[in-house]
C-alpha positions in Angstrom: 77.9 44.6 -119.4 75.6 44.9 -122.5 73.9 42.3 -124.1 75.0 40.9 -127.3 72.2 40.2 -130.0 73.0 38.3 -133.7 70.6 39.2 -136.1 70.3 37.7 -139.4 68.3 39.9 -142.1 66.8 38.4 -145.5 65.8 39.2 -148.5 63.7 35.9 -149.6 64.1 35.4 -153.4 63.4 32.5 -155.7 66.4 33.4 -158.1 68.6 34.8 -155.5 68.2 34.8 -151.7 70.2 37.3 -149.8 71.1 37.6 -146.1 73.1 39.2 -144.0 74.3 39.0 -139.9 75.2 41.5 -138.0 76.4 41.3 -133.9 75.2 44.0 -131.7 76.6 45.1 -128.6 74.6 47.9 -127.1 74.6 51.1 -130.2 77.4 49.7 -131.9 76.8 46.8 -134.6 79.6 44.9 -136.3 79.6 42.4 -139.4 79.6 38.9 -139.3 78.8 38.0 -143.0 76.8 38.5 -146.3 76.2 36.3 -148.9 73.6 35.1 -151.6 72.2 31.5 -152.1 71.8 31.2 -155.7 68.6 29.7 -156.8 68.6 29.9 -160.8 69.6 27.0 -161.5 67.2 25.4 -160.0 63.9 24.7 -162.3 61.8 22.9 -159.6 60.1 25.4 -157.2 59.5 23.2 -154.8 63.1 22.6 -154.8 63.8 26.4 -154.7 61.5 26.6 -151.3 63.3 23.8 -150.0 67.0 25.1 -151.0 65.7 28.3 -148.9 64.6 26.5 -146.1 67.4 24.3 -145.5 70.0 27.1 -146.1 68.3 29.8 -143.5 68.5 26.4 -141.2 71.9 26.1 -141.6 72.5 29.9 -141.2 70.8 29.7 -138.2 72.4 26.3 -136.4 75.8 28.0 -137.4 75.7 31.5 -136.1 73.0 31.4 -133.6 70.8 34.7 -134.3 68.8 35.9 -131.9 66.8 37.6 -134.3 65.8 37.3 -138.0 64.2 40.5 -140.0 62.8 39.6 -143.3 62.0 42.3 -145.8 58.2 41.7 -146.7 57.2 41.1 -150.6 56.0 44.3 -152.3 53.1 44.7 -154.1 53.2 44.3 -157.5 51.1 43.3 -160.6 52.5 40.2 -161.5 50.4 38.5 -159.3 52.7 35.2 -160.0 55.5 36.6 -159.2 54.2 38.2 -155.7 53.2 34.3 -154.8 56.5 32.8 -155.4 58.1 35.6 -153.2 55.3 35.1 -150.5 56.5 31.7 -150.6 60.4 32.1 -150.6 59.6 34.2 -147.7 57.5 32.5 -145.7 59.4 29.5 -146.0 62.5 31.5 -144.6 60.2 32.3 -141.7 59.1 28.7 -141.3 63.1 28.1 -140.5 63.5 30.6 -138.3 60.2 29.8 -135.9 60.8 25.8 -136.6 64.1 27.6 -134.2 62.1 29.4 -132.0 63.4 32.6 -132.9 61.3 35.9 -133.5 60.9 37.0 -136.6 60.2 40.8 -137.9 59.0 41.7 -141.5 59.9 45.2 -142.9 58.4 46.8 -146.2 61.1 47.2 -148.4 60.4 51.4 -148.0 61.1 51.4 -144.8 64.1 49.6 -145.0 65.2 51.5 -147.9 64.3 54.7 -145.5 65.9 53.4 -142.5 69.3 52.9 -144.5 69.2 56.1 -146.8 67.0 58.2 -145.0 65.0 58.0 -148.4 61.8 55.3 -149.4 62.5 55.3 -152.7 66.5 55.1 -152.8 67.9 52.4 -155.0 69.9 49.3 -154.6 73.1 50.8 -154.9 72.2 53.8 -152.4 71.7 51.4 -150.0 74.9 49.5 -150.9 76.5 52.1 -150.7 75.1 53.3 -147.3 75.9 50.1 -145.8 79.5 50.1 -147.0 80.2 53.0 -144.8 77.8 52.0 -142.0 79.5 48.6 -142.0 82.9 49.1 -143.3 82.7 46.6 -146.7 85.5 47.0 -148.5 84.2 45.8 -151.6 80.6 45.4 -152.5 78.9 42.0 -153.6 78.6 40.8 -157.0 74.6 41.1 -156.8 73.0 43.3 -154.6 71.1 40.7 -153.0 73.3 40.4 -150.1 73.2 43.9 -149.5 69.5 43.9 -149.2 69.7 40.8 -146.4 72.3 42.8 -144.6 69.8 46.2 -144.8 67.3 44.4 -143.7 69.1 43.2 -140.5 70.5 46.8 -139.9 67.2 48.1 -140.3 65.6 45.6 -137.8 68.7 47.2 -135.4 67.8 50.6 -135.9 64.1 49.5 -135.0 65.0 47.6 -131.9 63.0 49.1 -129.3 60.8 50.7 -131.0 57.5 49.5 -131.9 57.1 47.9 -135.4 53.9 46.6 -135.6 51.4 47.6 -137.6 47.8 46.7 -135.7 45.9 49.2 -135.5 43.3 49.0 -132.8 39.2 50.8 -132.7 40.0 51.9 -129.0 41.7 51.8 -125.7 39.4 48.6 -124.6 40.6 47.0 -127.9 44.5 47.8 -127.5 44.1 46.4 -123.6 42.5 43.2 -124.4 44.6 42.3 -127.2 47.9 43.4 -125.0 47.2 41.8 -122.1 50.5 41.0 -121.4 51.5 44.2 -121.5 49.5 45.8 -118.4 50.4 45.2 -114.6 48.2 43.9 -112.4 
């Protein structure tokens, strides 16, 4: 019989934080749920961080994920902007090890690519990718949810495979630092 795995995928936000959870049984992946958490009407950052925190908690003690998959803040030039986001996320990460569950980042390109096939497709591509991969019958309100739930199908897709980006100067460097890794 072949494992089940829950994976819940986010999209960290300060305005709007979107996830989605997906169950997967061997190659075959089913929906659980995708929502937002709406943080605009919150002024206080601090309160926004928390708001994240507590709600990725609460996604977690109710569904149980084996996995989370956050999509990794993009560069950008606002330089304020890419702080907040670093925070949002890393505060949904704090959740998720405070659990002790593993967490995976993705860039948003190679989510975008593992859903479409294409780096730069937008967020109604993907949408509407994932409505067919998925089976929504409607899509969300804000895209936002979407992106959570493309992040946790990505991290499906890339189950297995190696997803790290270290790069290593040689074989003695690659064997000390994967210890773990080599019988003895």
């Amino acid at each position: 019989m072949e494992k089940e795995r829950i994976i819940l995928g986010v999209d960290p936000g300060t305005t709007i934080m979107g996830f989605g959870l997906i169950k997967c049984v061997g190659q075959k992946m089913t929906l659980i749920q995708l929502d937002e958490l709406i943080l605009k009407k919150y002024t206080d950052h601090y309160l926004k961080l928390q708001k994240i925190f507590e709600h990725t908690i609460g996604l977690i003690d109710a569904y149980h994920p084996d996995e989370i998959a956050l999509e990794a803040p993009f560069f950008g030039k606002n330089v304020q902007s890419m702080l907040k986001l670093g925070r949002a996320q890393g505060v949904a990460m704090a959740a998720g090890l405070s659990r002790q569950i593993p967490v995976t980042e993705y860039s948003p390109r190679k989510i975008k690519m593992a859903i479409t096939g294409k780096g730069s497709a937008s967020k109604e591509q993907v949408a509407k990718m994932l409505q067919s991969l998925v089976g929504l019958k409607t899509l969300p309100k804000n895209l936002d949810a979407t992106d959570g739930l493309a992040v946790a199908v990505c991290h499906f897709y890339n189950s297995g495979k190696a997803v790290t980006s270290k790069s290593y100067s040689g074989w003695e460097a690659f064997v000390k630092q994967n210890e773990s890794r080599i019988k003895k």
